[in-house]
C-alpha positions as CSV (number, residue, x, y, z in Angstrom):
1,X,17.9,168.2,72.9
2,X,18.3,169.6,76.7
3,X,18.9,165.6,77.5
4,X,21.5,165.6,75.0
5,X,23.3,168.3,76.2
6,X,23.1,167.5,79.9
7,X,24.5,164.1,79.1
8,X,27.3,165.1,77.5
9,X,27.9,167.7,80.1
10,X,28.2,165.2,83.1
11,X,30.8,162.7,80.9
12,X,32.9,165.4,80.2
13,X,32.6,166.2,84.6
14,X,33.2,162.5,84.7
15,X,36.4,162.6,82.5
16,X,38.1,165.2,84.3
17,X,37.6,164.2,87.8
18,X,39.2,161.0,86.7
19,X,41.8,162.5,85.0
20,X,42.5,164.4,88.2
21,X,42.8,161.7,90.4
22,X,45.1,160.0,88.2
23,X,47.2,162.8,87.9
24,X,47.6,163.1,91.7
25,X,47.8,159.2,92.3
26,X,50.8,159.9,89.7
27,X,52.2,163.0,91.5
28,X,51.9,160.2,94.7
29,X,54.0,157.9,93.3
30,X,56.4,160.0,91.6
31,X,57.1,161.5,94.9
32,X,57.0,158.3,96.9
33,X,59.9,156.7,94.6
34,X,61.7,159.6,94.3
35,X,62.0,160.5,97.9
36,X,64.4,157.7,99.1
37,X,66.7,159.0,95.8
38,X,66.7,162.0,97.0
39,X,68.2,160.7,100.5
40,X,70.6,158.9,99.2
41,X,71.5,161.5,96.8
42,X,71.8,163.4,100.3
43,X,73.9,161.2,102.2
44,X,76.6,160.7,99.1
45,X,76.9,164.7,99.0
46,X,77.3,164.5,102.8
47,X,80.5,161.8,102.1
48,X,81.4,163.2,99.1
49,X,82.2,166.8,101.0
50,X,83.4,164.1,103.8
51,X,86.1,163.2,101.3
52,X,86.9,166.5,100.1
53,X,87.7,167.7,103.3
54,X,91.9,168.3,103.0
55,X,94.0,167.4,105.7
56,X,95.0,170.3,108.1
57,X,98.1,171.0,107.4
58,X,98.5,172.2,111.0
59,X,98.2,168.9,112.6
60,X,101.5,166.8,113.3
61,X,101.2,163.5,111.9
62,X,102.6,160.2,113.4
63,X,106.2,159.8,111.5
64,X,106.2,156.4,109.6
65,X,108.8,153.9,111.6
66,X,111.4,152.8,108.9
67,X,112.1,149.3,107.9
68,X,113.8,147.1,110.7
69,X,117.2,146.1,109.8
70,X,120.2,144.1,111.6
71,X,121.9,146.0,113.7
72,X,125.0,145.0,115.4
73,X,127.0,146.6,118.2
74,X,130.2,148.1,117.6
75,X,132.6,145.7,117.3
76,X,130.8,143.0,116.7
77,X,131.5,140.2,113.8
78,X,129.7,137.3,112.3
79,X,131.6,133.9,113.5
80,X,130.8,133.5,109.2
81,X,133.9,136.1,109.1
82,X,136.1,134.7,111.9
83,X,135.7,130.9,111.6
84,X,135.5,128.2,109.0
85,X,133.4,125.0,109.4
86,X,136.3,122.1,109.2
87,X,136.1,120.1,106.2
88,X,134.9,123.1,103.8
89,X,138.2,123.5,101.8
90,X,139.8,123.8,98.6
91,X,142.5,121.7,96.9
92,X,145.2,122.9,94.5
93,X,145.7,120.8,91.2
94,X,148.2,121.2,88.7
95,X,149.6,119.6,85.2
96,X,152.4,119.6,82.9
97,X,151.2,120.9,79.2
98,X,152.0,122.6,75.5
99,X,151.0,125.8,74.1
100,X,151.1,126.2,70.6
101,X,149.9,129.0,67.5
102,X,153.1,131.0,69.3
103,X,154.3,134.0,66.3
104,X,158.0,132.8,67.2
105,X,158.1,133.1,70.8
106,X,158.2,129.7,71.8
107,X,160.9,127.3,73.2
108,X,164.2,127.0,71.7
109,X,166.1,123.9,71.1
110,X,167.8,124.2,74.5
111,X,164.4,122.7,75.9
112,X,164.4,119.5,75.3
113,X,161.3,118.4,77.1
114,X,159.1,120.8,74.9
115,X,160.7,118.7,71.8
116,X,160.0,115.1,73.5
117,X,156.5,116.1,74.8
118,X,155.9,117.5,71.2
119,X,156.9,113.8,69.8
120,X,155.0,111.8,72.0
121,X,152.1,114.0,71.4
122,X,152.3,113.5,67.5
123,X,153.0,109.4,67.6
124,X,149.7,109.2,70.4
125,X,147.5,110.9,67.4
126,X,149.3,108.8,64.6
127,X,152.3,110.5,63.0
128,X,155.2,108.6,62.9
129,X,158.7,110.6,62.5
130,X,161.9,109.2,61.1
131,X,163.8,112.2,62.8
132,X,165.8,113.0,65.7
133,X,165.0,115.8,67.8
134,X,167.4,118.3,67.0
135,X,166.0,118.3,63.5
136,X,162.8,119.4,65.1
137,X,162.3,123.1,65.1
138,X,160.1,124.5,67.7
139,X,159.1,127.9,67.7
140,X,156.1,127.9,68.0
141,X,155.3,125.6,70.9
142,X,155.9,126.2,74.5
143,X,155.7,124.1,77.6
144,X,154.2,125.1,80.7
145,X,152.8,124.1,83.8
146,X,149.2,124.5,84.4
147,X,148.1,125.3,88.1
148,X,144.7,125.6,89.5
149,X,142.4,125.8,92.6
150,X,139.7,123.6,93.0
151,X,136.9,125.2,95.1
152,X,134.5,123.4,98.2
153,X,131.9,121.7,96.9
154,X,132.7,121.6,93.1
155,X,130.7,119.4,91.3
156,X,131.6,117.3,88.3
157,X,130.8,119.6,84.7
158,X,131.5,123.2,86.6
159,X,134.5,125.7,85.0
160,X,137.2,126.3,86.6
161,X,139.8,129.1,86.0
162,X,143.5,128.0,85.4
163,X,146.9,129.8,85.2
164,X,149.6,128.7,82.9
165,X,153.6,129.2,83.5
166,X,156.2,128.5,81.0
167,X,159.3,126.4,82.2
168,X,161.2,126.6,79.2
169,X,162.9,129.9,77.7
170,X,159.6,130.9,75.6
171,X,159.9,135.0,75.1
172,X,156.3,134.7,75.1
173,X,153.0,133.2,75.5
174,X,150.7,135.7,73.9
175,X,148.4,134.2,71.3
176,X,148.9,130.7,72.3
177,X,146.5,127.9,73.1
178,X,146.8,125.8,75.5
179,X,146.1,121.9,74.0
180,X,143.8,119.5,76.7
181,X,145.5,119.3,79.8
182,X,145.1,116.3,83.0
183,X,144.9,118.3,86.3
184,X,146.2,116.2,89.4
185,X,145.6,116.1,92.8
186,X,148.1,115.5,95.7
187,X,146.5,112.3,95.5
188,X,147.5,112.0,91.7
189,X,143.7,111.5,90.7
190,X,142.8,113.6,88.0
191,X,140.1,116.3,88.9
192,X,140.2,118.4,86.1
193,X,141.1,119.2,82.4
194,X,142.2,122.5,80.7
195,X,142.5,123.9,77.6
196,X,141.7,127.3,76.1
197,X,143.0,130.8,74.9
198,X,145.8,132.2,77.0
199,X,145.5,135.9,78.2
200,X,148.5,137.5,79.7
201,X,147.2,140.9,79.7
202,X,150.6,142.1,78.6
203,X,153.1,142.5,75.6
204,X,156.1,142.1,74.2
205,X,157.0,143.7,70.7
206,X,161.0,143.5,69.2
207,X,161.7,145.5,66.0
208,X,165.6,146.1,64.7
209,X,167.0,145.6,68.1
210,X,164.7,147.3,70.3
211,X,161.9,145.7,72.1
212,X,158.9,147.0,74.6
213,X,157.6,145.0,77.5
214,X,154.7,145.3,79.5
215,X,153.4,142.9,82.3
216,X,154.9,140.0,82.3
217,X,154.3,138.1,79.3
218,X,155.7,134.1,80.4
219,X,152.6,133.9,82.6
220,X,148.8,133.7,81.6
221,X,145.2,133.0,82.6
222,X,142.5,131.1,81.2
223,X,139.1,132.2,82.6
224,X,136.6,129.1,82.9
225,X,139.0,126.8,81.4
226,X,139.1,124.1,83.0
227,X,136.1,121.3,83.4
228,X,135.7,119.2,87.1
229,X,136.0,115.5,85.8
230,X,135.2,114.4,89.7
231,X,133.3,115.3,92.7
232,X,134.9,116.1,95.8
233,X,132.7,114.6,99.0
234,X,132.9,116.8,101.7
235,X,131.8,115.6,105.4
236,X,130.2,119.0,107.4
237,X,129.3,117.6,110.5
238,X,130.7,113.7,112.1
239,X,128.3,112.2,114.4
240,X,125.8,115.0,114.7
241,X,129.4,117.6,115.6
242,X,129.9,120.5,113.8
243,X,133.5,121.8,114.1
244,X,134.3,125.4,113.3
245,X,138.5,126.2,112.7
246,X,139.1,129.8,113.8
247,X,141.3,131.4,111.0
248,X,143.3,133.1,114.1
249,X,143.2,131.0,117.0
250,X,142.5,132.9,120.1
251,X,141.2,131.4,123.4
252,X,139.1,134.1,124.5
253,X,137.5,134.6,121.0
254,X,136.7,130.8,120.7
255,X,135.1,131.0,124.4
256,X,132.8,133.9,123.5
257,X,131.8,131.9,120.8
258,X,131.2,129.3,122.6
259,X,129.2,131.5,125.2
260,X,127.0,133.0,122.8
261,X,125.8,129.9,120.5
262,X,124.6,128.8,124.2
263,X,123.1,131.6,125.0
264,X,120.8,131.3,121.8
265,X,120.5,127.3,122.9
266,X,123.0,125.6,121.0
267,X,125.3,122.9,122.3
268,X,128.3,124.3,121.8
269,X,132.0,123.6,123.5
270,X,135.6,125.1,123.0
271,X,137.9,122.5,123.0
272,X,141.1,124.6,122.2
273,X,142.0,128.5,120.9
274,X,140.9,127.2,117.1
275,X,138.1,125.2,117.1
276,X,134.8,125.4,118.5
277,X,132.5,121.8,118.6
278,X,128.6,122.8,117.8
279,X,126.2,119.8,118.2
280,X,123.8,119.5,115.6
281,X,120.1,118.9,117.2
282,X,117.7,115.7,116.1
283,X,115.3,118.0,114.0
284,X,118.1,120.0,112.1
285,X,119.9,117.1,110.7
286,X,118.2,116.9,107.7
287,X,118.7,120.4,107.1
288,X,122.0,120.8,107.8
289,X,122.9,123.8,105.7
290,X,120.1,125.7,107.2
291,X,121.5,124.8,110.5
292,X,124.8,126.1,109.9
293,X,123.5,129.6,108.3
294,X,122.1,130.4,111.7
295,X,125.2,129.6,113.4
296,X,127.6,131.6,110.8
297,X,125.0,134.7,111.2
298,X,125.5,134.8,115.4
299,X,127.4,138.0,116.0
300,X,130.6,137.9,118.8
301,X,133.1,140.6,119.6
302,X,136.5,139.4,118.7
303,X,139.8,139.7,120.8
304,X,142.4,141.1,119.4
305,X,146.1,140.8,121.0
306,X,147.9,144.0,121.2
307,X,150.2,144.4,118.4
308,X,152.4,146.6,116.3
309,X,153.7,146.3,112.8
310,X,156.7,147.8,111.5
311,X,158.2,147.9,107.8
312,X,161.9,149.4,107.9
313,X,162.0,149.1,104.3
314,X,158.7,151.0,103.6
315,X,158.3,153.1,106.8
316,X,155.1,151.9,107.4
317,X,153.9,151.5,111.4
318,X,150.4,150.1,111.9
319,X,149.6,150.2,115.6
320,X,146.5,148.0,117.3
321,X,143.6,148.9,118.8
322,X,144.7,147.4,121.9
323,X,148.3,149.4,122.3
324,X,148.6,151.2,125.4
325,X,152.0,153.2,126.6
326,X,153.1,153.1,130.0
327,X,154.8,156.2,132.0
328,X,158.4,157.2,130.5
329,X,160.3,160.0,129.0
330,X,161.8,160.1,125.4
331,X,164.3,161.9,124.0
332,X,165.2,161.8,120.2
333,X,167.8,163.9,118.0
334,X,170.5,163.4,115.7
335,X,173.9,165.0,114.5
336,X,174.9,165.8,111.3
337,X,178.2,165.7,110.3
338,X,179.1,167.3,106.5
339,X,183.0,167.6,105.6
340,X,183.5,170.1,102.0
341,X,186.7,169.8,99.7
342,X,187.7,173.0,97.9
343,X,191.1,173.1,96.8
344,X,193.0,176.2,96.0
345,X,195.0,175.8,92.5
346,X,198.9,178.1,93.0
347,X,199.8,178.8,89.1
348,X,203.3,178.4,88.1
349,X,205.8,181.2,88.1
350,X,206.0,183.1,84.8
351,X,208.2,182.0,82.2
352,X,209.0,178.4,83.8
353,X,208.2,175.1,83.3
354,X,207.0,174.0,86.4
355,X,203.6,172.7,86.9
356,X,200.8,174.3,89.2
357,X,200.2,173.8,92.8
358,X,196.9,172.6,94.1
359,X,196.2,173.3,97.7
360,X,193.6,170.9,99.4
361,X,190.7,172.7,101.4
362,X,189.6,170.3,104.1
363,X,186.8,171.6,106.3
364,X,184.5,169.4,108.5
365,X,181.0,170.5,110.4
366,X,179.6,168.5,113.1
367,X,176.1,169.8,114.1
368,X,173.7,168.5,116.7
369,X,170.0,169.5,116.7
370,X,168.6,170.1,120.2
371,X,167.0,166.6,121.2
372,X,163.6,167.0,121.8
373,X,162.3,165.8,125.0
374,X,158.6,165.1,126.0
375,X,157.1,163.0,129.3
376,X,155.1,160.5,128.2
377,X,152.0,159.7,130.5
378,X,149.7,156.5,130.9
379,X,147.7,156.4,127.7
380,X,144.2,154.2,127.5
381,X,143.2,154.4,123.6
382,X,145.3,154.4,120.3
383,X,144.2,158.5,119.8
384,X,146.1,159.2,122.8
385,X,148.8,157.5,122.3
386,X,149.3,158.9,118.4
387,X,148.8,162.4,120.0
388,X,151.1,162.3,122.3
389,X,154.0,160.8,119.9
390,X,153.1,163.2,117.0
391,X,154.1,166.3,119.6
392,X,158.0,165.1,118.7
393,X,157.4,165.8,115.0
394,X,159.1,162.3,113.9
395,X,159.6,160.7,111.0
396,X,158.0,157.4,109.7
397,X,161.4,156.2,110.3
398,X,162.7,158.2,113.6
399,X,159.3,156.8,114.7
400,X,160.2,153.4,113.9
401,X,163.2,153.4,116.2
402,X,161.5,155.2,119.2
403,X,159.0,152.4,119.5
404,X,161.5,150.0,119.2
405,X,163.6,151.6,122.0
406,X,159.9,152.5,124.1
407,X,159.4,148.8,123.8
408,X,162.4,147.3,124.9
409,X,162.1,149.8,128.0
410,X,159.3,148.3,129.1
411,X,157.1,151.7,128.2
412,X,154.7,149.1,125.4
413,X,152.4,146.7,126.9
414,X,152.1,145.2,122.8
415,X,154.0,142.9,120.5
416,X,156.5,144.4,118.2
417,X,156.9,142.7,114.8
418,X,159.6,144.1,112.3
419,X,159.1,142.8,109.1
């Protein structure tokens, strides 16, 4: 019995020390895989308050450079906007046709080619008409002529718009049609062919002798209503030379033109005030649209002649940039003359016959307003020169005839154009 008991006294020591080492070996591991969690657990809260940390508001911050953008100097102007590039034109068509579904307002009998064109134009589709024209009534037909401007580079299927005329004595082309139409060239080729709505953008309404009017009603647009039946071939450059056509021929603007393409290494020559010659390089001739975007985008500084415009009719006065006044004196005022009629009526005696006696009044006024006189110095800018003529308090059109006089006195360094 004592063996027993000691027996089962050391198993049960046994079974505890073992159960206590593998409790510690599993504290040991526990904390061995735990422990690099636990760093990195550590180094996110470190960058996590890293992160949190808000800016100090304290602290200037580096302003953010905005977007860079062409700039051009004062005064400065794309050759796109002074020149053209010579063979890039349009061409003007025109054609003779008939609008019909009038309410009444067409031709009268008077025009006979609206009831000869109307004829032909029936026996072309098949009617045949034992009548003479004066038994034909038109009222609802007018002829017109069609006009028309055919833009660079229009290709054959694009819309075109049209304007329509009447030459007959139509009141009135609103609600019409126009019926298919040939457009001709100078050349007499047809380019293109209209037909459409009309839209006058007007009225013209007659009721028991009184009538209203607004725009003009004889004359009409059709938006897109012509097709282009042909190409036009249009030649930009002639062995490898680009020619540009200044729209106001200037020799000191075509030279700076001239001067700046070479500065950015094109071969470029003036050979007179409108046109400047561009050569086109080896490696851009295949490209030649690109090619001439760059040039139309190179930026020159225009010369502008000194010059002044007046309207007598209108009063206007539109003085250049480039005006200048020379040393002078002006003087300006006027005289006013007024004459008044008041007659004095003598009645009759009493008791007689005779008729009354009127007495004429004559009196005349002359009166001359103190002229106004002001020296005039040298002036450099178009501010200074304004200023010092708005100290004489003219009139548009007292103005008008000071600058006229200024000018043929020599005082005006600018050319004077009266339209």
């Amino acid at each position: 019995m004592m063996k027993t008991s000691l027996l089962i006294v050391t198993v049960l020591g046994i079974c505890f020390a073992s159960s206590a080492l593998c409790a510690e070996e599993l504290d040991g591991a526990r904390t061995k895989t735990n422990a690099p969690k636990d760093s990195k657990t550590k180094t996110n809260d470190k960058s996590a308050k890293a992160d949190d940390k808000t800016p100090d508001t304290n602290v200037k911050q580096k302003p953010i450079p905005p977007l860079e953008r062409p700039s051009y100097e004062p005064g400065q102007v794309r050759i796109k906007d002074l020149a053209d590039v010579q063979g890039v034109r349009g061409n003007q068509l025109f054609g003779y046709g008939l609008i019909v579904g009038l309410e009444g307002t067409g031709d009268g009998q008077l025009s006979l080619f609206t009831v000869q064109s109307t004829m032909n134009m029936l026996r072309k589709l098949g009617t045949t008409l034992n009548i003479t024209p004066q038994q034909l009534q038109l009222k609802n037909v007018a002829a017109v002529m069609v006009t028309a401007d055919l833009p660079a580079f229009a290709r054959k299927g694009a819309k075109i718009d049209v304007t329509v005329s009447s030459i007959g004595d139509a009141k009135s082309l609103q609600g019409g049609v126009l019926l298919q139409t040939p457009l001709l060239a100078a050349n007499g080729d047809v380019y293109a062919a209209a037909q459409g709505a009309v839209s006058i953008g007007g009225l013209n309404i007659s009721a028991g002798g009184a009538s209203i009017q607004k725009n003009f009603v004889n004359v009409g647009r059709i938006p897109k209503g012509a097709y282009v039946e042909q190409d036009v071939e249009t030649n930009l450059s002639e062995n490898g030379i680009v020619q540009l056509t200044l729209r106001d021929p200037d020799f000191t603007t075509a030279s700076r033109i001239a001067d700046e393409l070479r500065k950015r290494s094109y071969i470029a020559q003036a050979t007179d005030p409108g046109s400047v010659k561009i050569g086109v390089p080896q490696e851009q001739a295949k490209d030649l649209i690109h090619f001439l975007a760059e040039v139309e985008a190179v930026t020159v500084t225009p010369d502008v002649q000194a010059r002044i415009i007046i309207n007598e009719r209108t009063g206007t006065v539109v003085v250049g940039g480039n005006v200048r006044l020379g040393p002078g004196t002006i003087s300006h005022g006027s005289i006013s003359i007024k004459i008044d009629n008041t007659p004095i009526v003598v009645p009759p005696a009493p008791f007689s016959n005779a008729p009354g006696i009127v007495i004429p009044q004559n009196s005349v006024e002359v009166r001359e307003e103190k002229a106004k006189f002001a020296p005039i110095p040298t002036t450099k800018t178009v501010e200074q020169m304004v200023s010092t003529l708005s100290r004489l308090g003219l009139t548009p059109r007292d103005l008008i005839a000071v600058l006229q006089a200024m000018h043929r006195a020599g005082m005006i360094t600018a050319q004077l154009e009266v339209q």
